[in-house]
ZALUMDREN-170148 format. One record per residue (C-alpha): residue number from 1; residue in one letter; x, y, z. Coordinates in steps of 0.2 Angstrom, whole numbers. Each point is the difference from the previous one (the first is absolute). Layout:
N
n|res|X|Y|Z
NUM|A|X|Y|Z
...
***
This chain:
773
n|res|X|Y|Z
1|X|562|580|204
2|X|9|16|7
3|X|4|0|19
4|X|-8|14|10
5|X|3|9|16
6|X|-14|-1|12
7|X|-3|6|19
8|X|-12|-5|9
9|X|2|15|12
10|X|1|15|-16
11|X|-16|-12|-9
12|X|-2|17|-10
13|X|19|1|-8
14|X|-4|-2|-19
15|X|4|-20|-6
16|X|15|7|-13
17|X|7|-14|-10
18|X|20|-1|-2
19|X|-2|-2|-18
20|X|-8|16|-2
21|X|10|10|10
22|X|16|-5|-9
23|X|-11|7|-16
24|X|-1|17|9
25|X|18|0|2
26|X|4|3|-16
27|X|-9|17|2
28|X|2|4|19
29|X|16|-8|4
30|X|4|12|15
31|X|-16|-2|6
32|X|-4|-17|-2
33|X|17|-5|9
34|X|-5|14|15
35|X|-17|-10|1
36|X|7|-16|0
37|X|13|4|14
38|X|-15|8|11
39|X|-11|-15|-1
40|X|13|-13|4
41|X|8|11|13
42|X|-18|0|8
43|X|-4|-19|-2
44|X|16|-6|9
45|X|-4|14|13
46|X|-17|-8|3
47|X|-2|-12|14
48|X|-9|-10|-13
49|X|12|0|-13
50|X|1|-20|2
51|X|-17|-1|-3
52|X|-3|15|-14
53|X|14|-2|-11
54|X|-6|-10|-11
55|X|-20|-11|0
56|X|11|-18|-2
57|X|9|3|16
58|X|-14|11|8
59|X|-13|-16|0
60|X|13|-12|3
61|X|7|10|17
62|X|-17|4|6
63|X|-6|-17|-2
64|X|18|-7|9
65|X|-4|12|14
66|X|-17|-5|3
67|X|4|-19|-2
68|X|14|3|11
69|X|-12|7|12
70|X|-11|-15|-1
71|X|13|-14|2
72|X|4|7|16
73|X|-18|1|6
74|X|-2|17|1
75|X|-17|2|-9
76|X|-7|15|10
77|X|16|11|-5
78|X|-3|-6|-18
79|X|-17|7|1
80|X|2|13|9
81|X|13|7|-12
82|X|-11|-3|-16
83|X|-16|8|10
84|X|12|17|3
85|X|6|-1|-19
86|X|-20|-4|-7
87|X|-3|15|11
88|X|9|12|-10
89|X|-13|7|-13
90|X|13|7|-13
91|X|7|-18|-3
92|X|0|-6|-17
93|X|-11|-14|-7
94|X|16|-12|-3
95|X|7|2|20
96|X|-20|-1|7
97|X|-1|-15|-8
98|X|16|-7|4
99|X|-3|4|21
100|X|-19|-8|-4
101|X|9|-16|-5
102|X|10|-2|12
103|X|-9|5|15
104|X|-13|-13|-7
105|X|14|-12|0
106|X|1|4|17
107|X|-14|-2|8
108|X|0|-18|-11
109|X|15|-3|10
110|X|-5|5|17
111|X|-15|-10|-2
112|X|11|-16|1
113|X|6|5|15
114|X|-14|5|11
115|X|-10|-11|13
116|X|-18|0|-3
117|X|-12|-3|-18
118|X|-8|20|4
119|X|16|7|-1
120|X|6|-11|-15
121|X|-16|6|-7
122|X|0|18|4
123|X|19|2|-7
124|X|-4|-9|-16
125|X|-14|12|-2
126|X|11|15|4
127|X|12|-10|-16
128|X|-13|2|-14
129|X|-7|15|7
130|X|18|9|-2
131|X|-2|-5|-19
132|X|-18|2|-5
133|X|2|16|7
134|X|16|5|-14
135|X|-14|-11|-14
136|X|-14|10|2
137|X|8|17|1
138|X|3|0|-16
139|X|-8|-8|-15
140|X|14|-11|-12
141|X|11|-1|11
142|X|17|0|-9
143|X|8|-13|12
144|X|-16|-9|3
145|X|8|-17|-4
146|X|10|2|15
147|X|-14|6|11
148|X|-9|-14|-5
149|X|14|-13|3
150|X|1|8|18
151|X|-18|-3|3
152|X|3|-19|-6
153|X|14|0|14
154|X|-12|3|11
155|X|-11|-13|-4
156|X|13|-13|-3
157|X|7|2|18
158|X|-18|-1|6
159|X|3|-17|-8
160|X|15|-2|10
161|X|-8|4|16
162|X|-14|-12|-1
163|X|11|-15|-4
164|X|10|6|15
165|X|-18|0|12
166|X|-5|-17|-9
167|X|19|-6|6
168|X|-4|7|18
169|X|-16|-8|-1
170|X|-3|-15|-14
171|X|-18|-6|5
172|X|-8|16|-5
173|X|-5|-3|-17
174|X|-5|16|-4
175|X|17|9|1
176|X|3|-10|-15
177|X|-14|2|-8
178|X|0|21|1
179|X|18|-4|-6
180|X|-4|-10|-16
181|X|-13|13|-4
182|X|14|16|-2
183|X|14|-10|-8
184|X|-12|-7|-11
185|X|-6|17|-7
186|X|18|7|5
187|X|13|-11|-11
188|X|-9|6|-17
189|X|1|16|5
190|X|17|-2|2
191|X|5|-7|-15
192|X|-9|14|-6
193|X|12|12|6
194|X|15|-9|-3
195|X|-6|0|-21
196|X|-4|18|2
197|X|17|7|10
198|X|9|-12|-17
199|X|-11|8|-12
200|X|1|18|5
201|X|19|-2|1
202|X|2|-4|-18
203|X|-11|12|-5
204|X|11|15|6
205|X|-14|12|-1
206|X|4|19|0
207|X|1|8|18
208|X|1|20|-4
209|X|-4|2|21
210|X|12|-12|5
211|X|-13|-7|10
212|X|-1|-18|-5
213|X|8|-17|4
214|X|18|-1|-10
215|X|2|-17|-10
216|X|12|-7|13
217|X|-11|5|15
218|X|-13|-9|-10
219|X|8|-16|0
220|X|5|0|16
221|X|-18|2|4
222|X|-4|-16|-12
223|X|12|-8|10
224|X|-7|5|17
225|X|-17|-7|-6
226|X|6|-14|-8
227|X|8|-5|17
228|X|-16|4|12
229|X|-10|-13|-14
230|X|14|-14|4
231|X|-2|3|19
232|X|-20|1|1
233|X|0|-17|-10
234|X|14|-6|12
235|X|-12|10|16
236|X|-17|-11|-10
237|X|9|-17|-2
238|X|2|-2|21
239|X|-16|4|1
240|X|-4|-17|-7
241|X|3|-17|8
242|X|17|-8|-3
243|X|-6|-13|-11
244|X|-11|10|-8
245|X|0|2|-21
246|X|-4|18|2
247|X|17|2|9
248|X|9|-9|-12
249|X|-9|13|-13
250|X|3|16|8
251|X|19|-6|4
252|X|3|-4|-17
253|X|-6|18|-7
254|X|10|8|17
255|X|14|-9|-9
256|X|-3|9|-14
257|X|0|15|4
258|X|14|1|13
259|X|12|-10|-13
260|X|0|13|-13
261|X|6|14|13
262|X|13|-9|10
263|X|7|-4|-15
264|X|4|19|-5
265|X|18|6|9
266|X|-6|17|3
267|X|6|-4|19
268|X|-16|13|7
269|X|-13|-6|13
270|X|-11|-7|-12
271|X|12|-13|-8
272|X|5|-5|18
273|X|-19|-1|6
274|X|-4|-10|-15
275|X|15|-13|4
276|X|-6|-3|18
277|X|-18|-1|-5
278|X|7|-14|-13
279|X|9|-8|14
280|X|-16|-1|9
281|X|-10|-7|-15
282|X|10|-13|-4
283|X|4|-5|18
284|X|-23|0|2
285|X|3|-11|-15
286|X|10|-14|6
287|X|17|6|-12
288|X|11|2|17
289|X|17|-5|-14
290|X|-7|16|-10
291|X|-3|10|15
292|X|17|-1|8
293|X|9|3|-16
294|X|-9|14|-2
295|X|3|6|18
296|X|19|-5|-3
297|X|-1|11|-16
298|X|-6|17|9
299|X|11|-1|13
300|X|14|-1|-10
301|X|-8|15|-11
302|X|5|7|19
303|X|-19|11|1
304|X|-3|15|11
305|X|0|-3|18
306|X|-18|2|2
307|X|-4|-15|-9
308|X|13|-13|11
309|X|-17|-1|12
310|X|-10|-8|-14
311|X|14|-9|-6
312|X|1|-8|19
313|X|-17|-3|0
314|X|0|-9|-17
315|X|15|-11|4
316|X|-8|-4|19
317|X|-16|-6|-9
318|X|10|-11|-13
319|X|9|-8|13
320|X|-17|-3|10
321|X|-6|-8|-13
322|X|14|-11|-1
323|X|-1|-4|19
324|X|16|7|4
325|X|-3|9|17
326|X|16|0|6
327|X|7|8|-17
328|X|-14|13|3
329|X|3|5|16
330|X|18|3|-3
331|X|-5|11|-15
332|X|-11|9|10
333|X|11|3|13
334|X|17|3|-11
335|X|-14|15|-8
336|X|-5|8|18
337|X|18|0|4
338|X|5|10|-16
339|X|-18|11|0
340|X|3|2|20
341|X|-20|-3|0
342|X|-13|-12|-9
343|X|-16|10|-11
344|X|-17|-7|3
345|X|0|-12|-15
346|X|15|-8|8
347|X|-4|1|16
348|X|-16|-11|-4
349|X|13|-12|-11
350|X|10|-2|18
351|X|-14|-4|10
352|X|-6|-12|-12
353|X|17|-10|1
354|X|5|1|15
355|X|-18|-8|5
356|X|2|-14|-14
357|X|18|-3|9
358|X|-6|1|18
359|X|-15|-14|-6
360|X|12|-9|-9
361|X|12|-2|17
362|X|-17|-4|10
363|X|-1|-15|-10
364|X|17|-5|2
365|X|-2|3|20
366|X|12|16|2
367|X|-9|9|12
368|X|13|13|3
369|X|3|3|-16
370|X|-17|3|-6
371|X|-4|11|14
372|X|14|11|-4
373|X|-5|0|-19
374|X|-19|5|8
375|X|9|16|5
376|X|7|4|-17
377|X|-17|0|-4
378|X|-6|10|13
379|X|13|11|-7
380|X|-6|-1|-16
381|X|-16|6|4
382|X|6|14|10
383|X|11|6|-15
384|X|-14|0|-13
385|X|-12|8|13
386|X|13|15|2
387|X|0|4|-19
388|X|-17|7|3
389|X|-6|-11|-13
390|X|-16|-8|4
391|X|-2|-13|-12
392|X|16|-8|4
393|X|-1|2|18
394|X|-15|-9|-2
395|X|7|-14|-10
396|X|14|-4|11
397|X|-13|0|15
398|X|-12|-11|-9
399|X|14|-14|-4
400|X|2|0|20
401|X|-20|0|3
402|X|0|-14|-13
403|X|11|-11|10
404|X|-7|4|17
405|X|-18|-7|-7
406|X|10|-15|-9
407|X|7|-3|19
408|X|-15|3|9
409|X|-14|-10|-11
410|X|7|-11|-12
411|X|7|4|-20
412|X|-20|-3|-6
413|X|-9|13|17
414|X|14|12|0
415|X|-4|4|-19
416|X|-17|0|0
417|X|1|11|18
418|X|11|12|-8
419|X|-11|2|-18
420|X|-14|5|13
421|X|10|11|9
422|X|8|7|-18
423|X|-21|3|-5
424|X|-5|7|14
425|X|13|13|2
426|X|-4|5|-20
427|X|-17|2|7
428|X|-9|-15|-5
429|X|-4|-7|17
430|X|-13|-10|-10
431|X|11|-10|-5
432|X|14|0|12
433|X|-15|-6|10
434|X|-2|-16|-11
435|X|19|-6|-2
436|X|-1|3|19
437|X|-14|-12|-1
438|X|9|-10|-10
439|X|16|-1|11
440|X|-11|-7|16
441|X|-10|-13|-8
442|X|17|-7|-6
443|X|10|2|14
444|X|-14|-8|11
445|X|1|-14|-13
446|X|19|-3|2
447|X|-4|-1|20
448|X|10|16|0
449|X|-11|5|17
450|X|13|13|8
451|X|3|7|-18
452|X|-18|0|-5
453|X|-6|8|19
454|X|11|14|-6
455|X|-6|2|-18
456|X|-19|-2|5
457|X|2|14|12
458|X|3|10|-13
459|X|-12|-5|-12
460|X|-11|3|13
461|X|3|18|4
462|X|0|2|-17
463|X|-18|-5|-1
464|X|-2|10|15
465|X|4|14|-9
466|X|-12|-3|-13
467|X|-15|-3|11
468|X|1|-16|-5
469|X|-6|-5|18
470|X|-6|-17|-1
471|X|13|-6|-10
472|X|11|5|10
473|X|-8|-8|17
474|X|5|-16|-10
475|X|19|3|-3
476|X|2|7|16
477|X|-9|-15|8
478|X|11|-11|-11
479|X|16|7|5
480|X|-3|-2|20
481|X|-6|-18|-6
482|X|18|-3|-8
483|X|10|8|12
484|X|-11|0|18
485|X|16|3|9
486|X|10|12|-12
487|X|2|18|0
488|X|-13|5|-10
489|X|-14|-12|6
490|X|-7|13|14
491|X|1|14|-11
492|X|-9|-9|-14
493|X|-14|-4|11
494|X|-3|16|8
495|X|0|8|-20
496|X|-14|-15|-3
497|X|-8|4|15
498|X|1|20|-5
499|X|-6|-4|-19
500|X|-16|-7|7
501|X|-3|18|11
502|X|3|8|-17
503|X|-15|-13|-7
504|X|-10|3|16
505|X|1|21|-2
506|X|-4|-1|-18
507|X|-14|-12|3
508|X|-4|1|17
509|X|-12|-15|1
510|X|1|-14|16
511|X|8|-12|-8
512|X|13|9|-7
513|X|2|9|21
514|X|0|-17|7
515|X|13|-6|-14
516|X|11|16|4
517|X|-1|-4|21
518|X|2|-19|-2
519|X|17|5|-10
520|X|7|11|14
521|X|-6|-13|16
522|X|8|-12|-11
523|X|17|12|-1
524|X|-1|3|17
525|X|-1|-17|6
526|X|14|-6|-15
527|X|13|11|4
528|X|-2|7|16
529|X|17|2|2
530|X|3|10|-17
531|X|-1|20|2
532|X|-12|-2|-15
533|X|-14|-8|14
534|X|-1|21|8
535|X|-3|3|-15
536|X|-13|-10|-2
537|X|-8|5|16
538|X|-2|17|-4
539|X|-9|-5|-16
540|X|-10|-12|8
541|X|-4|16|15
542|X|-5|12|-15
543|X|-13|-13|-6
544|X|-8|-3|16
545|X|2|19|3
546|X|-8|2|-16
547|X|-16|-14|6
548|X|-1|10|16
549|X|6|-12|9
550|X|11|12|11
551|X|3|-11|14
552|X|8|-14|-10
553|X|11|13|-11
554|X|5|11|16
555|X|7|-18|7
556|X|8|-2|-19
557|X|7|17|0
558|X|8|-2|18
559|X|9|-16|-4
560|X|10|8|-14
561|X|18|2|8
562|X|11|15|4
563|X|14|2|-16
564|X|-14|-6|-12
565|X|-1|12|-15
566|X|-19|0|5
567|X|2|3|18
568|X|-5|19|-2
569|X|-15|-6|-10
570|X|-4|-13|11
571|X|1|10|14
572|X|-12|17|-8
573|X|-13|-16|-1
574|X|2|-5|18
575|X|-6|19|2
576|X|-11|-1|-13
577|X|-10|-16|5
578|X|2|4|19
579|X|-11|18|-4
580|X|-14|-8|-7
581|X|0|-13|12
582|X|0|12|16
583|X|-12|13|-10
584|X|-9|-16|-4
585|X|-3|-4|20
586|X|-3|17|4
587|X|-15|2|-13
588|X|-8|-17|6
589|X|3|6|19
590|X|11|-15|4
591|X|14|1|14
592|X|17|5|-6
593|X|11|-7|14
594|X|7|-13|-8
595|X|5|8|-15
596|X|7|13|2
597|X|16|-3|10
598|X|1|-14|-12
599|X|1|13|-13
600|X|10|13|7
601|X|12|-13|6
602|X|3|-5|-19
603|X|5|14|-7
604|X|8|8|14
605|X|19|-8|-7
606|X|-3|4|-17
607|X|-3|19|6
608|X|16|0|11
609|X|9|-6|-14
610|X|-5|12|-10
611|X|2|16|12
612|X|17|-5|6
613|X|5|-3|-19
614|X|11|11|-7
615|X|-5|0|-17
616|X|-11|11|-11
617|X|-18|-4|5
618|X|-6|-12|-15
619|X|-19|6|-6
620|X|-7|-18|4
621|X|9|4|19
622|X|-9|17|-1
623|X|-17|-8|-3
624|X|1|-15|15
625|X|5|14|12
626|X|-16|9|-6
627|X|-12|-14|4
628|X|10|-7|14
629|X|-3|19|7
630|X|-19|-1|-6
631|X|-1|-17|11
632|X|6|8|13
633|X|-11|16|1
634|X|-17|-13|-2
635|X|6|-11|15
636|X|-15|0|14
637|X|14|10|9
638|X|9|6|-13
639|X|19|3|0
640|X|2|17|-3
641|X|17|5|4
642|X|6|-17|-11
643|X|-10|4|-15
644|X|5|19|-1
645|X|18|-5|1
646|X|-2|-11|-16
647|X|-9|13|-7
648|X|13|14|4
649|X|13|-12|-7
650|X|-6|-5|-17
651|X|-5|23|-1
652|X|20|4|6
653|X|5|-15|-15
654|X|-13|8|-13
655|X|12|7|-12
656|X|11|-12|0
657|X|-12|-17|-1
658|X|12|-12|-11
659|X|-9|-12|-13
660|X|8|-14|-8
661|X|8|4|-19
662|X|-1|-13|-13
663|X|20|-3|1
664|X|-4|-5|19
665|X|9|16|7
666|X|-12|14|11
667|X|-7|13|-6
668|X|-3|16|10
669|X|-18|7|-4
670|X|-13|10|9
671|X|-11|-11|9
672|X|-17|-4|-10
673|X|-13|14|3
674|X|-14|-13|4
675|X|12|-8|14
676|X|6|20|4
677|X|-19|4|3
678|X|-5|-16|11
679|X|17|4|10
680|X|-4|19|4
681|X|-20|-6|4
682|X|5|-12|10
683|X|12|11|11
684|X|-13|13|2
685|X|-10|-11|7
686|X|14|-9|12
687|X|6|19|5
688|X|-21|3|3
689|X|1|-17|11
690|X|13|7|10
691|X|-5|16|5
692|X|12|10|-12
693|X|-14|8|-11
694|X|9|16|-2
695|X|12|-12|-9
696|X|-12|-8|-10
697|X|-6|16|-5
698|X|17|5|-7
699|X|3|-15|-9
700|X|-17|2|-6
701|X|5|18|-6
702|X|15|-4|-8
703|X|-12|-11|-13
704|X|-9|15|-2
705|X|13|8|-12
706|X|-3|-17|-12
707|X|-12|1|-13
708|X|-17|-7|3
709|X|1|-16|-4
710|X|14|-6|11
711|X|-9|11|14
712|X|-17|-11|-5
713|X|10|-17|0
714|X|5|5|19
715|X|-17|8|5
716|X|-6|-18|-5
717|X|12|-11|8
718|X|-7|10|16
719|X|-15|-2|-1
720|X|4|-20|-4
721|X|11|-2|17
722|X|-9|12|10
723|X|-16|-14|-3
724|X|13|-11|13
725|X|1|13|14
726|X|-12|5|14
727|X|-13|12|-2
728|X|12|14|9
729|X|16|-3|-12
730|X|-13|-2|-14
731|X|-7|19|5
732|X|17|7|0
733|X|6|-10|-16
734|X|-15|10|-8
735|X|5|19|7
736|X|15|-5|-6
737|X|-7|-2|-19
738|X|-10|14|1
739|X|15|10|4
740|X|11|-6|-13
741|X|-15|4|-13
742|X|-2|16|9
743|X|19|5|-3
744|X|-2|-6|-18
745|X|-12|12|-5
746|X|-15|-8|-2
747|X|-16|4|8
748|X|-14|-11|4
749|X|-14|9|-6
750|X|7|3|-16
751|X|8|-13|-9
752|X|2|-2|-18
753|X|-7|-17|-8
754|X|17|-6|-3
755|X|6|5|19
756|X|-17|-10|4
757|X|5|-15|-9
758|X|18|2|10
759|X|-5|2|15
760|X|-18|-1|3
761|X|0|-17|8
762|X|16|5|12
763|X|-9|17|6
764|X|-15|-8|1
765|X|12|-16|14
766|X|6|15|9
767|X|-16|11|3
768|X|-9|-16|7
769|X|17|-5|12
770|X|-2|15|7
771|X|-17|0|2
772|X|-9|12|-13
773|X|-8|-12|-8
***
């Protein structure tokens, strides 16, 4: 076939064979010599000269470019450079699908690399979509067969991916299941290819456009496919246990196909990936004397640097499987020292030894020695975690994980504890559930009490989080039963104690509230020494709160100690219970004498504490001060001044009321309206109690600029605390409503229907205080 002179950046210079050219000669000498000079004085001009000269070299250098790009992880340049070229609308059909392959390719690639399933999945979307989109703009595509070899890729690394996920998480079966699904229907296709590429380039079919796949492109392509079936059979076969005939099958037809291209000396990446994926086979099938002289042989074919990792790899895993440690670690080491730094592959590979190494000088009682190799691996990890590649990060942090729950329950627990952790982070918390199950009942059996405590706390919460309630009231119950005196035990029968209050509020019947109280008495008295007994109490004051039994809960809520995290709360009940106890009194007609010093004395320390703090005032602070204030004003001699200086200081702190975030930290938010509306009524009437009505009519004003249902909520709360002054205050409380629904605009006689439903009720409260009833 004549050799042709493209560019990519000219896509419409006329595609002139040599041949014919040297025809014209003959009649246009001159001329033909002038053109010829101007056309190769303007390709070695062109930036791209490299790269337009001739389509061999062309493909070849775009394709080292890209792959070189790739190796070094730099996939976002990759596609970034082949979006900017697709941009270009004049480029020709041959350099479009060229950049659609290879930014395909590279978001394959990235897709290795990133950290979470959704990105893998959105980046292999973006792979097929960059070719389908060059398949289906034109019909017949003249270089279909490499379209559709890409879009095979695709899948295959899919393939690749999931037997990466099932490594990182081998109890979730159906990992291998989605993955025996696409290679099943992916290696025909495949083969498919592979006889199409071989027989389209024996055909040599006429290309007058120039536009289809040359014989050699072609079989390089067959190869390429021929390579990706060897590897998604070698990806299939460690799907499938080791002793597995299935494995022995697809290892035997990996074999196969990996045999016939290492055996080719065209010294390209396909004939030194297909020798490393054959030193893998036969390693995966037990010919380690094959594997090695197969190694030994490619290292002396001295490859291109960018394969000594694999290489490494390969001889590390031969020598594993030989139980040659030491001679491992010194290969991996000899390696870092030449390569200045270990990839994620072998990062994993030097984790794993140095773990076997620091077991194996356990057992012979080296304690130095194996702590010290315990920090090689702890270096390890940290190595394959600063690749930024996830999957081997993970692996490298699982071995350690695997050992730790080995340590910690036993060679039989740990493994069952870490298949339920493995299923329960791939979302199966089903079945995590069970193999959590499974890990208590036999470490309870082996009298494993400390080790089983632990485990069945878990299971526990697990079940906690299924509202799975009364099972878990069991395993909690039987974890403070094995270990009464262990960490967990307290903790465990609190969360017992709390699943029943979850049984009692979704069924609130008698037995299961006296079940749910029996629990907490039982805590209390249990471990009354534990910071989990406060705890208690305040459930146990919520309950009897709840039964209206406000004497017992106030006493419940007052024994909950200063520093508790439910002090605040505890204390806002103390408010609550002690204003319906005194309103309680006040409306049967009984003497408050007793009580209330008793309650002013309780929560005077908590409202020093809070004044004199110098902390944002917290929205639970805000609202004790409010009630506090509103005990004070309905006192049979209430404590004006007192009660207006809590209610001046939760107003001055309004805009800056700080509410507690979900990572612990305060917030700075407005204060609650509801809480904004109680304080302001409250102090109108405080200011009211003390003479100061001009003052409570310009606080009152000021509301008057809010619109009329914060008004409303204000005009309310008056007419609420105004009910607890003397008939005096209670006349000036309702000229001072009037007033404020004067300034807003409304007029008595003529309210709307809506402005009746607002505020009819507080009009109608203010007209009778002041006596126009």
């Amino acid at each position: 076939m004549p050799r042709r002179i493209l560019t990519s950046e000219s896509p419409h210079f006329p595609c002139v064979s040599l041949e014919t050219r040297v025809r014209e000669r003959q009649c246009f000498p001159v001329a033909l010599l002038a053109v010829v000079l101007f056309l190769m004085v303007a390709a070695v001009s062109s930036p791209l000269f490299a790269q337009s000269f001739d389509q061999r070299d062309e493909w070849q250098r775009s394709q080292d470019y890209f792959s070189g790009l790739r190796s070094r992880g730099l996939f976002s340049l990759a596609e970034a450079v082949c979006l900017r070229r697709l941009a270009d609308k004049t480029l020709n059909l041959v350099a479009r699908t060229r950049f659609s392959v290879e930014l395909s390719q590279s978001f394959t690639e990235h897709s290795r690399t990133v950290s979470t399933l959704d990105e893998q999945t959105e980046l292999l979307k973006h792979a097929r979509r960059a070719v389908t989109e060059v398949l289906e703009s034109r019909q017949n595509h003249p270089q279909q067969l490499l379209l559709e070899s890409q879009l095979a890729f695709v899948t295959a690394s899919e393939v690749e991916s999931l037997r990466w996920r099932f490594e990182l998480s081998p109890f979730d079966r159906t990992l291998t299941e989605r993955a025996f699904q696409i290679s099943a229907s992916l290696i025909p296709e495949l083969q498919r290819l592979e006889t199409a590429a071989g027989d389209l380039a024996r055909a040599r079919s006429t290309d007058v456009m120039g536009e289809k796949l040359e014989p050699h492109q072609l079989q390089k392509l067959q190869r390429a496919v021929r390579l990706r079936s060897g590897l998604v059979l070698l990806d299939q076969a460690r799907l499938f246990p080791e002793s597995s005939s299935d494995r022995a099958d697809a290892l035997v037809k990996a074999d196969e196909a990996l045999r016939r291209l290492a055996a080719v000396s065209s010294r390209d990446r396909v004939m030194w990936q297909s020798q490393l994926g054959l030193i893998e086979t036969l390693r995966l099938r037990g010919n380690q004397a094959a594997a090695w002289s197969m190694l030994n042989a490619m290292r002396d074919d001295k490859p291109p640097n960018e394969f000594r990792d694999a290489m490494a790899v390969e001889q590390v895993e031969l020598l594993i499987d030989e139980n040659r440690y030491t001679d491992a670690a010194d290969v991996l080491q000899k390696h870092q020292k030449e390569q200045r730094a270990l990839n994620g592959p072998l990062s994993f590979q030097s984790a794993r030894v140095f773990l076997k190494l620091s077991q194996i000088a356990e057992e012979k009682d080296r304690p130095q020695l194996a702590s010290e190799l315990r920090q090689e691996v702890q270096r390890a990890i940290q190595m394959a975690t600063a690749t930024g590649n996830n999957y081997w990060a993970t692996r490298a942090q699982n071995l350690l994980a695997d050992e730790q729950s080995r340590d910690m329950y036993g060679a039989e627990v740990g493994a069952l504890v870490r298949e339920g952790q493995a299923l329960y982070a791939a979302g199966k918390p089903d079945a995590g559930t069970e193999r959590y199950a499974h890990a208590f009942v036999t470490a309870r059996n082996q009298r494993a009490n400390e080790a089983a405590a632990e485990i069945g706390y878990t299971y526990g919460s697990l079940l906690l989080q299924q509202k799975k309630f009364s099972d878990a009231v069991i395993v909690f119950r039987l974890v403070t039963e094995l270990h009464d005196q262990g960490p967990r035990a307290a903790d465990a029968d609190l969360l017992a104690a709390w699943c029943l209050g979850m049984e009692f509020r979704n069924a609130p019947t008698q037995e299961s509230r006296e079940a749910y109280e029996a629990a907490l008495v039982h805590h209390r008295a249990t471990f009354s020494g534990s910071v989990t007994a406060s705890e208690a109490t305040w459930m146990l004051a919520q309950i009897q709160e709840q039964r209206q039994q406000t004497t017992a809960a106030l006493k419940l809520y007052a024994s909950v100690p200063d520093g508790h995290a439910r002090f605040t709360d505890s204390m806002i009940g103390v408010a609550r219970c002690s204003e319906i106890i005194l309103d309680r009194l006040r409306r049967l007609n009984k003497s408050r004498s007793e009580w209330e010093p008793a309650v002013v004395a309780l929560l005077a320390p908590y409202v020093r504490s809070i004044l004199d703090s110098s902390s944002p005032l917290a929205a639970n602070e805000a609202d004790f001060l409010i009630r506090t204030a509103r005990i004070l004003l309905t006192l049979d001699l209430p404590d004006f001044e007192s009660a207006d200086r809590l209610l001046q200081h939760v107003l001055v702190s309004a805009s800056t009321i700080s509410t507690e975030s979900t990572d612990d930290a305060k917030q700075e938010t407005p204060l609650p309206q509801p809480l904004l509306e109680t304080a302001t009524g409250l102090r109108i009437v405080s200011l009211t109690g003390l003479g100061r009505t001009e003052a409570a009519t310009s606080l009152l004003r000021s509301t008057v600029a809010l619109d009329h249902d914060h008004l409303s909520g204000i005009l309310q709360g008056l007419t609420s605390a105004s009910a607890l002054l003397n008939p005096a205050r209670q006349k000036s409380v309702g000229e001072i409503q009037l007033a404020a629904v004067e300034m807003a605009g409304l007029n008595v006689l003529t309210l709307s229907d809506s402005e009746l439903d607002t505020f009819g009720a507080v009009i109608a409260s203010a007209l009778e205080q002041t006596g126009q009833a």
